[in-house]
C-alpha positions in Angstrom: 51.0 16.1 -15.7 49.4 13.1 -16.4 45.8 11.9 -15.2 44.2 8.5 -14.3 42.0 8.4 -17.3 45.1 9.3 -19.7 47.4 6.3 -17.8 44.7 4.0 -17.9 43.0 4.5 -21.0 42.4 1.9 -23.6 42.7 3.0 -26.9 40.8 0.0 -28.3 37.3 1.1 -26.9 38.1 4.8 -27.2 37.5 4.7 -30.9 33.6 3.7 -29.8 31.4 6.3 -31.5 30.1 8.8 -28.8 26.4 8.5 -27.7 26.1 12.1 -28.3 27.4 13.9 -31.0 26.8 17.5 -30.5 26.7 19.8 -27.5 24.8 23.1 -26.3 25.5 25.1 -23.0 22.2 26.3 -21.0 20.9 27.6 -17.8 18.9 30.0 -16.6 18.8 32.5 -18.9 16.5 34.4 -18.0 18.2 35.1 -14.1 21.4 37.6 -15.5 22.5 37.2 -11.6 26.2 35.5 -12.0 26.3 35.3 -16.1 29.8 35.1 -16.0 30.5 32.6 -13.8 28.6 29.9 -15.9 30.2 31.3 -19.2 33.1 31.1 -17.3 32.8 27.3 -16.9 31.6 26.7 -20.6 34.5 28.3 -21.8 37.2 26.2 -20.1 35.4 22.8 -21.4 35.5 24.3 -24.8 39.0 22.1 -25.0 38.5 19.4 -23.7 35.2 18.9 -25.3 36.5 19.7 -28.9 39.4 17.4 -28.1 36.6 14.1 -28.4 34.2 15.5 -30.3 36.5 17.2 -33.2 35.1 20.3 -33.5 34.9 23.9 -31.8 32.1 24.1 -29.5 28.8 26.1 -30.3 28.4 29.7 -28.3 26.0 29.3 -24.9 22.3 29.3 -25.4 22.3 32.6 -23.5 25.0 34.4 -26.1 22.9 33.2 -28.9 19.5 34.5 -27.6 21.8 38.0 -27.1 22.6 37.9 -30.4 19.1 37.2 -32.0 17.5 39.9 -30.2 15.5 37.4 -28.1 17.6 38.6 -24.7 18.0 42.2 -24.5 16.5 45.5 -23.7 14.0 45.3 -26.3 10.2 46.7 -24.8 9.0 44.1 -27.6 10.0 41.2 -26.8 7.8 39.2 -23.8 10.8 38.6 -21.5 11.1 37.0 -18.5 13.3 40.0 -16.9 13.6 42.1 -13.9 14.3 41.4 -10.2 15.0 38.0 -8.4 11.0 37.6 -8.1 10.9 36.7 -11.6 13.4 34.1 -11.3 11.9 32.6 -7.8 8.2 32.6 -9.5 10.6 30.4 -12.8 12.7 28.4 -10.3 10.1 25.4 -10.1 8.4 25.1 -13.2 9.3 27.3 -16.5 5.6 29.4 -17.5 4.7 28.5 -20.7 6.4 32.2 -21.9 10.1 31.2 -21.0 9.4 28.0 -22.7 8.5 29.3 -25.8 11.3 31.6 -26.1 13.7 28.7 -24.9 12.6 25.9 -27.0 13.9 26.7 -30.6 17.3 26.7 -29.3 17.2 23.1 -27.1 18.2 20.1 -29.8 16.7 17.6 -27.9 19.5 15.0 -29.6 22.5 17.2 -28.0 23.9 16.4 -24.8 23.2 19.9 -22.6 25.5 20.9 -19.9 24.2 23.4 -17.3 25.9 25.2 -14.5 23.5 25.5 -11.8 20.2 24.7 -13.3 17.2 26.0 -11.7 15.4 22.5 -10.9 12.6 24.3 -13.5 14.7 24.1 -16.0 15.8 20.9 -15.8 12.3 19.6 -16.0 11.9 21.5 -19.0 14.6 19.6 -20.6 13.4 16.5 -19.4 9.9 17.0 -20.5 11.6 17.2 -24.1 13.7 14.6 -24.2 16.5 16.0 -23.6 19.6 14.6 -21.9 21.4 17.0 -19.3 24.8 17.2 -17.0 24.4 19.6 -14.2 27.4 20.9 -12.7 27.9 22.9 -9.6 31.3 24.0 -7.4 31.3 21.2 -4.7 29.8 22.3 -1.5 33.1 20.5 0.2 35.7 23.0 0.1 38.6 22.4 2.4 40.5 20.3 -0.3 43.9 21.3 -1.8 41.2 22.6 -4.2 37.8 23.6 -5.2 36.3 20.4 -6.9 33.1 20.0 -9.4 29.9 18.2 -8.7 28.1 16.7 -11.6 24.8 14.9 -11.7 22.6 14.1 -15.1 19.6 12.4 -16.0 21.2 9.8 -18.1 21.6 6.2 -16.8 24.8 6.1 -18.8 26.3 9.1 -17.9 25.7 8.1 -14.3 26.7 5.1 -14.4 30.4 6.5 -15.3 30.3 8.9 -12.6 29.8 6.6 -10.1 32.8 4.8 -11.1 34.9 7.9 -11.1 33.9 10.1 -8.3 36.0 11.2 -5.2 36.1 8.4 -2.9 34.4 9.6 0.6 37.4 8.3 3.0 39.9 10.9 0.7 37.6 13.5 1.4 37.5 12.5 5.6 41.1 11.7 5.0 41.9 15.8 4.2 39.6 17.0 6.7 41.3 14.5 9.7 44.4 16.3 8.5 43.2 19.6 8.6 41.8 18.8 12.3 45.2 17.8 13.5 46.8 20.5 12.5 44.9 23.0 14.0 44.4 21.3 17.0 48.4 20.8 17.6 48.6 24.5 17.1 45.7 25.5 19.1 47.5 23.8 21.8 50.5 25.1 22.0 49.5 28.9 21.1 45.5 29.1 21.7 44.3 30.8 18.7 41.9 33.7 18.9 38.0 33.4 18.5 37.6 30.1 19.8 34.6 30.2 22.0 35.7 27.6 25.1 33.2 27.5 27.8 32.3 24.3 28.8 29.2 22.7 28.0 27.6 22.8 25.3 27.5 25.1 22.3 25.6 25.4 18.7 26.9 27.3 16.3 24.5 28.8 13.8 25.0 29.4 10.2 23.7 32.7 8.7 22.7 33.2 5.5 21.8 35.5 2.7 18.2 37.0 2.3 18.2 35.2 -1.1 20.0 32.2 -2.6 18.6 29.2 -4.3 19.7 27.0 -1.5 17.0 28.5 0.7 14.0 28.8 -1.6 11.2 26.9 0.0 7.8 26.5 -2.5 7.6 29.8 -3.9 9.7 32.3 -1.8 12.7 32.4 0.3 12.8 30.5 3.8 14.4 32.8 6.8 14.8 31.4 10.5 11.8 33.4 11.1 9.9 30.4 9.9 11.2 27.6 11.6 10.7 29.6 15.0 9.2 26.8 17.0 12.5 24.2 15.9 15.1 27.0 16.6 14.0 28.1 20.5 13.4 24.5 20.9 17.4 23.4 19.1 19.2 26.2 20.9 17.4 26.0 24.6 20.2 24.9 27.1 23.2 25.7 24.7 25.5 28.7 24.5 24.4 29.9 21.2 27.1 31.6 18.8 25.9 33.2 15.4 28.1 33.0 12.3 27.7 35.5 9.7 27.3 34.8 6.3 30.3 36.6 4.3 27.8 38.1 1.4 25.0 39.0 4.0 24.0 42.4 4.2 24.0 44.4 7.7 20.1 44.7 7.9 19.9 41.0 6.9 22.2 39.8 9.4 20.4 42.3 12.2 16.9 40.4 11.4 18.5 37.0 12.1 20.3 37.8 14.8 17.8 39.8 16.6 15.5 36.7 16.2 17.9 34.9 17.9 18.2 37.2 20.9 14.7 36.9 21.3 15.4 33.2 22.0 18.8 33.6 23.9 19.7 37.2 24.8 23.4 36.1 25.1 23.7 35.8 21.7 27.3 35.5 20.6 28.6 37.0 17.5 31.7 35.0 16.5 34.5 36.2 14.1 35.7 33.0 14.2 36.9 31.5 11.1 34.7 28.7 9.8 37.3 26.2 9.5 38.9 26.7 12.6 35.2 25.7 14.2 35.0 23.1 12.6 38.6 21.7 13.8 38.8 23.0 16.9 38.3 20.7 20.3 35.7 22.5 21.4 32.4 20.7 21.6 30.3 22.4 18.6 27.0 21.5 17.0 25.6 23.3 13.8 22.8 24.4 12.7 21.9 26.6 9.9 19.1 26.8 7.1 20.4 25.1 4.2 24.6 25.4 3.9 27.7 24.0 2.2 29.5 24.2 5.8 26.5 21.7 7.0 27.4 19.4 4.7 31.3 19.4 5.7 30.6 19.4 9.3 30.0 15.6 9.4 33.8 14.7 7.5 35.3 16.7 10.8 33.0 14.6 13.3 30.2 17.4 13.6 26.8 17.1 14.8 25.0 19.5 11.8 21.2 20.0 11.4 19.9 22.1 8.4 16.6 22.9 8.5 16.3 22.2 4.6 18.0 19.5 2.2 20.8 20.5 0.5 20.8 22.1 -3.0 23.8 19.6 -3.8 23.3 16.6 -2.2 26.8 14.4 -1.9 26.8 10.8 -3.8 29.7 8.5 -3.5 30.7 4.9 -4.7 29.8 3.7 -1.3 26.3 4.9 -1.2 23.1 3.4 -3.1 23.2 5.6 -5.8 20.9 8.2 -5.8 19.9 9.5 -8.9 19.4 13.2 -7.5 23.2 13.0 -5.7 26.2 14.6 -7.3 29.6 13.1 -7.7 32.5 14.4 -7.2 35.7 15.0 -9.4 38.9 17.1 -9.2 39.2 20.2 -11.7 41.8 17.9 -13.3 39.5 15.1 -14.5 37.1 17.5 -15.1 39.4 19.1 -17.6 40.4 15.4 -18.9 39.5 15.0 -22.6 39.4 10.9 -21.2 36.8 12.2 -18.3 34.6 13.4 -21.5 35.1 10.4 -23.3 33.7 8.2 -20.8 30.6 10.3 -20.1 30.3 10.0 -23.6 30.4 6.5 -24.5 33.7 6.6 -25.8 35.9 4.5 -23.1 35.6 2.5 -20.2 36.3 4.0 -16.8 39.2 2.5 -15.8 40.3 4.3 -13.1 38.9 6.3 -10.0 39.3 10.0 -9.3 41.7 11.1 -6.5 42.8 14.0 -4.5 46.6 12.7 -4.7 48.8 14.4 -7.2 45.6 17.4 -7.2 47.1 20.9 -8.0 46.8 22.9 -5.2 44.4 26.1 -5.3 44.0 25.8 -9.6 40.3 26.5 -10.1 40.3 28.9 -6.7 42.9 30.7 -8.6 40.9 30.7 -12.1 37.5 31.2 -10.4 38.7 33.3 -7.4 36.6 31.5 -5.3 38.4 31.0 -1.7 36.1 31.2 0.7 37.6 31.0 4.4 40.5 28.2 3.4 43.4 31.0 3.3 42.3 32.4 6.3 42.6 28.7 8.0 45.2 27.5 5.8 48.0 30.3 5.9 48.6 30.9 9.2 52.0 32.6 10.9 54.7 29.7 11.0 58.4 29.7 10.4 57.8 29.7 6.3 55.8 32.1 5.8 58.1 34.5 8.4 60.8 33.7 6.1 59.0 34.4 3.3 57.6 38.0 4.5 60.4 39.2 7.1 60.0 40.0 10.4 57.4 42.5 10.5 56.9 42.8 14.2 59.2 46.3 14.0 56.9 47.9 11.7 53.8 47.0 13.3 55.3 48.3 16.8 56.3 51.5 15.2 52.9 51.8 13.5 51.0 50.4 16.7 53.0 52.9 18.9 52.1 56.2 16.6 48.5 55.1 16.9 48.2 55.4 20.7 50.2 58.6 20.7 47.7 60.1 18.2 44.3 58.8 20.3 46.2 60.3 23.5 46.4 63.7 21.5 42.6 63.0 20.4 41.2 61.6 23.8 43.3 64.4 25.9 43.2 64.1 29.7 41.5 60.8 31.3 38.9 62.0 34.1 39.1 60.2 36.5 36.8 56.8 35.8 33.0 57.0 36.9 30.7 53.8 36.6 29.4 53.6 33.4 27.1 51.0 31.0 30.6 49.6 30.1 33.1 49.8 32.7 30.6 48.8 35.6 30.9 45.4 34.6 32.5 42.6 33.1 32.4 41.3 29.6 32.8 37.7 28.0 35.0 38.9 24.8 34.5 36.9 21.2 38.4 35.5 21.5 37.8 34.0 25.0 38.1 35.3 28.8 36.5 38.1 31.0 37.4 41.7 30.0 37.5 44.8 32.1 38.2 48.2 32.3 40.5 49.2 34.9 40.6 52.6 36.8 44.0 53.2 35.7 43.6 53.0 32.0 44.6 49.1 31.7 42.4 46.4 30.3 42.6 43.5 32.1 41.2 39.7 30.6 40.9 36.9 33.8 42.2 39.6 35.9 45.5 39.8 33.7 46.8 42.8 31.8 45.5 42.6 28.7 46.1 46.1 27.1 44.8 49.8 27.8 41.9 51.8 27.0 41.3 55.6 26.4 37.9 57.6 26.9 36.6 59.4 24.2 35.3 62.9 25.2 32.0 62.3 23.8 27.9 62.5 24.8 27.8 58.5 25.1 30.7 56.6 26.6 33.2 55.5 23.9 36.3 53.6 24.2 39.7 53.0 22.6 40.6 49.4 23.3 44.8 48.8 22.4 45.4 45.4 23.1 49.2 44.0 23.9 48.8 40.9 21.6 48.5 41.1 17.9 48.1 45.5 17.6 44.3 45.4 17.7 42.6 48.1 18.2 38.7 48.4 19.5 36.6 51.1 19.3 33.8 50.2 21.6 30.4 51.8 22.8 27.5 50.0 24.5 24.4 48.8 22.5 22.1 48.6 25.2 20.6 45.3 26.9 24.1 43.8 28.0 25.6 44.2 24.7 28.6 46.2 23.4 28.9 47.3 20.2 32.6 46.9 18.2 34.5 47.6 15.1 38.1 47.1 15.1 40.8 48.5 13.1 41.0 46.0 10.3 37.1 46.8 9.5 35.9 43.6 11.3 32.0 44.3 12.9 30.9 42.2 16.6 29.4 42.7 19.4 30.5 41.4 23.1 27.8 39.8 25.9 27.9 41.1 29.6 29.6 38.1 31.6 
């Protein structure tokens, strides 16, 4: 494959001497959260990097202090270790500790590439004299492929990367695509989890109880602090709440209890991030500080994040901000002729672009995907081809399942009002469900499925639906609210219509 940079290139200015003639690899090395993910990074630019410089490339600043004794277990050495406090007290401003131990191994004449820098260290660096690239996974990742973002503190090596970056109208370009797609399919087969009530909606974005996008001063910022801005945000509008993939279940109880304090119809969508953000439906979003904020506005979205971004998007377009981060495909990235022209070395003599990108490279190296396969590879004609026609199996499988729970659930008393079949209920995937007296589930007064009664203390249900073999298992939370697991482990909870 060949790459802008490499078709481009003149030789005549690529035998310039580079502006910086050694390199070291730093960052926090005193947060061992996610080691080998940056390691992970320094290793692939090992090639390309020896490839203009002409020499192998020095271990990470982190192996080296391993190797001296200065990171370890060792009671005798003053380290900065222990539990995410420690790094949150660091993330600001270095103490004067972590800079002593850090300093002998910064050359303040190297160029120093970091992945993820703490903003402390960074102004560590710069405090020395020292020139930096930070590098980060984009937060925009509904491409073809996961891209990089790279910012530094030097006027020349910013400079280039304004020239280079991902054009902004590619990026709306893919996500217009995306849109369309989805929405032709939605409208021919509705898809499941799209909330469609009219009016309007705001869809907020949970998070984890710690991440260094959320760090406010000196601690982690929840919802529970911008109270006042959510009840006032969310007041008129269907609220849904969309769960952060890594959040834990007592995390994701605090925020969402919060919520129903402020809207006790609280919706828990399953919904697929992606899909939300393409679908017709009239959506706003609203979270605390999160890549899918940052997206929102290339599919149209209305998205309010109650802190700045981590990685704040620059493009060619913009008045370059020196705090922005450009983008560039894991091809250039990995383009000895990127490195030359951050170096010095070359002219930029062409602009980065998502046509001819590899599909899925670093997602596959990194195994990093996020939602896109979940939006992306969806049931068409290929992909039936590819996998067979399963439906056989599934019925088979489907139908031993309800001939095992009528075994288990035994003979159906006859139905008495309960906390769930008294009433009707607005389920995640749209429409009003109920609980017939003959055993069938109906959604908008259509057969929908059947349910069986578990003989237990507390009503419990067996939900089989008709469409797509899911099975519910359902009992009722209290206030309104059922509570639901299904069988492929997926957790929600359903409002009273």
């Amino acid at each position: 494959m060949r790459y802008p940079f490499t078709e481009q290139a003149d030789a005549a200015t690529s035998a310039r001497p580079a502006s910086w003639t050694s390199v070291a690899f730093v960052d926090d090395v005193f947060r061992h959260a996610f080691w080998p993910a940056k390691e992970f990074f320094y290793e692939l630019l090992a090639a390309p990097l020896q490839a203009v410089l002409g020499r192998p490339m020095p271990q990470s600043i982190r192996r080296q202090m391993w190797q001296n004794g200065t990171l370890g277990n060792s009671t005798a050495t003053p380290l900065p270790r222990g539990p995410e406090t420690q790094w949150l007290a660091e993330f600001r401003q270095l103490t004067a500790e972590s800079r002593r131990l850090l300093e002998p191994y910064i050359d303040p004449a190297a160029l120093h590439i970091c992945y993820e820098p703490s903003p402390g260290l960074l102004g560590f660096l710069d405090e020395i004299g020292a020139t930096y690239i930070d590098i980060r996974l984009s937060p925009i990742r509904f491409l073809p492929d996961v891209v990089l973002a790279l910012s530094s503190n030097s006027p020349i090596i910013r400079a280039a990367l304004s020239r280079i970056g991902l054009p902004r109208y590619e990026i709306g370009a893919e996500a217009t695509k995306l849109a369309a797609a989805f929405r032709h399919r939605d409208r021919y087969t509705p898809q499941a989890n799209i909330p469609r009530r009219a009016g309007a909606q705001v869809v907020v974005v949970g998070q984890t109880a710690s991440d260094a996008s959320i760090i406010a001063g000196d601690r982690f910022f929840h919802f529970r602090d911008a109270s006042d801005i959510l009840q006032q945000t969310l007041q008129g509008k269907h609220v849904l709440y969309l769960r952060h993939p890594s959040a834990s279940d007592a995390h994701i109880r605090s925020e969402t209890d919060l919520l129903r304090s402020f809207y006790p119809a609280l919706e828990v969508t399953t919904a697929n991030s992606y899909d939300l953000l393409c679908c017709d439906q009239h959506l706003e979003f609203l979270g605390i500080s999160s890549g899918l904020l940052q997206e929102a506005a290339f599919f149209g979205r209305q998205a309010t994040s109650l802190l700045p971004p981590i990685c704040p998007l620059a493009f060619d377009d913009d008045v370059y901000d020196t705090k922005g981060y450009t983008q560039v495909t894991f091809d250039t990235f990995m383009d000895p002729q990127f490195w030359r022209c951050l170096f010095g070395q070359a002219d930029v003599t062409a602009r980065d672009s998502l046509r001819g990108m590899t599909p899925n490279q670093l997602r596959e190296l990194h195994n990093v995907w996020w939602g896109y396969p979940a939006h992306k590879i969806k049931p068409n004609d290929f992909t039936r081809t590819l996998t067979g026609d399963m439906r056989p199996e599934l019925e088979r499988v489907y139908g031993a399942t309800r001939f095992v729970l009528d075994i288990i659930s035994g003979q159906q008393p006859s139905l008495v009002s309960d906390d769930i079949t008294n009433r009707g209920w607005q389920w995640p995937s749209g429409g009003v469900v109920r609980l017939q007296a003959d055993g069938i589930i109906t959604r908008n007064d259509r057969r929908a499925g059947t349910w069986r009664r578990l003989a237990l203390a507390e009503p419990a249900y067996f939900l089989l639906w008709d469409e797509g073999f899911w099975i519910d298992f359902v009992r009722y939370g209290g206030n309104g609210r059922l509570v639901c697991h299904n069988n492929i482990g997926g957790q929600f909870s359903v409002n009273e219509a």
